[in-house]
C-alpha positions in Angstrom: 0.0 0.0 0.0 1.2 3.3 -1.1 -0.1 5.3 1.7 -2.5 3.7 4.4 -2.2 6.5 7.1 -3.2 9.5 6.9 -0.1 12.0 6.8 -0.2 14.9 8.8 2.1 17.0 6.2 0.2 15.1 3.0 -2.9 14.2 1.6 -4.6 10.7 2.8 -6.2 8.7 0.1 -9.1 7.3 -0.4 -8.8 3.3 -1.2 -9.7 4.4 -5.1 -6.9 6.3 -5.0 -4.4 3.7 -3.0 -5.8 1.0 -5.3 -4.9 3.2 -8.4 -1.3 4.2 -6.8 -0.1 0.6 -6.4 -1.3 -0.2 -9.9 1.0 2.3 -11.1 3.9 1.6 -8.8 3.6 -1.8 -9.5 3.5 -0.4 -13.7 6.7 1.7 -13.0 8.8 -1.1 -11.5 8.0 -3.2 -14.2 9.2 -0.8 -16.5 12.5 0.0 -14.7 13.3 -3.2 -14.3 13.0 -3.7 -18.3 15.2 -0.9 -19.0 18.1 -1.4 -16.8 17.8 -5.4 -17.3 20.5 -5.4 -19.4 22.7 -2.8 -17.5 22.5 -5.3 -14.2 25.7 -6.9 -15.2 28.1 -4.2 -15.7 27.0 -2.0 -12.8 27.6 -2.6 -9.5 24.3 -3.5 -6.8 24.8 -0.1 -4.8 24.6 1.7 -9.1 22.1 -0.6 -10.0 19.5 0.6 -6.4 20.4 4.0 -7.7 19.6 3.8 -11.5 16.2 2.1 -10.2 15.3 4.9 -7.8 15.9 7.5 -9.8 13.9 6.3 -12.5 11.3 5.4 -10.1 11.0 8.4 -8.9 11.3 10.1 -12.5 8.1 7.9 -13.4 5.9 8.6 -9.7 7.3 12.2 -9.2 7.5 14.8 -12.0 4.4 16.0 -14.0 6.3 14.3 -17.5 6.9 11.0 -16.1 3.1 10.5 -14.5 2.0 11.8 -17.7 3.7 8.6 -19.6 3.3 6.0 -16.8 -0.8 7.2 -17.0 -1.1 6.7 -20.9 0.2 3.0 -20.1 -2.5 2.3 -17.5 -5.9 0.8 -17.9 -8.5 3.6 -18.2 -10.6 3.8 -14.7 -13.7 2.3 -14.8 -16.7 4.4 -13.9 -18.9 1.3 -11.7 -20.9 4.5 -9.8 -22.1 7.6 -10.1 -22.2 10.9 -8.0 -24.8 13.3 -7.1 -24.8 16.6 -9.4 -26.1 19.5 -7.1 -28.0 21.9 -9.7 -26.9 25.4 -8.7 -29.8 27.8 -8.1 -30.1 30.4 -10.8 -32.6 33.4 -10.0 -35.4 33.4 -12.5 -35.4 36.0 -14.8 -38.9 37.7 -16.4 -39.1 39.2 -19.6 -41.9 41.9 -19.9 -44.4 41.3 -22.2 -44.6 42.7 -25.6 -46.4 46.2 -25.4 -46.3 46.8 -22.2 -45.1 49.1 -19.9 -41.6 49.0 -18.8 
C-alpha cells in the first residue's frame, strides 16, 4: 500500500486512490526493471538501487513521467455515479410585448 495513514504534512487517500497508486507503482517497477535489465551486469548493486530509484521516482514524481506512466495504464472504470447538485439560478422575467416598462 502506497499510503495507508493519513499523513499529517500530505494528503490521505481514499482506497480508489491507494488502489490506483499501487497499480501504477507496481507499472513503474516493471518498466524499470525492463530498462536497466540489461545494464544489471556491468553495474555494480549499490549503481544498480540507484539507477532504479531514480527512474522510479522520474516515473511517480515529475508531471512528464506520471504523464507517460498514465497513458500505459488501464482507463478507470466508472462502476458508480455521484450526485450533481443543480446550482440555483434566480429566474429571470421578460416583460411582455407592449407593455409598460
Amino acid at each position: 500500500m502506497v499510503n495507508s495513514k493519513p499523513d499529517v504534512d500530505g494528503p490521505f487517500l481514499t482506497p480508489e486512490e491507494e488502489c490506483e497508486a499501487d497499480a501504477a507503482l507496481q507499472v513503474a517497477r516493471s518498466l524499470v526493471a525492463d530498462a536497466l535489465a540489461k545494464f544489471k551486469p556491468h553495474v555494480s548493486d549499490e549503481g544498480y538501487a540507484l539507477l532504479e530509484a531514480s527512474l522510479l521516482f522520474e516515473l511517480m514524481a515529475t508531471p512528464a513521467g506520471k504523464a507517460n506512466l498514465a497513458r500505459l495504464l488501464p482507463a478507470p472504470v466508472v462502476d458508480r455515479s455521484g450526485e450533481v447538485v443543480k446550482a440555483s439560478s434566480p429566474r429571470r422575467t421578460r416583460a411582455k410585448a407592449g407593455s409598460d416598462r
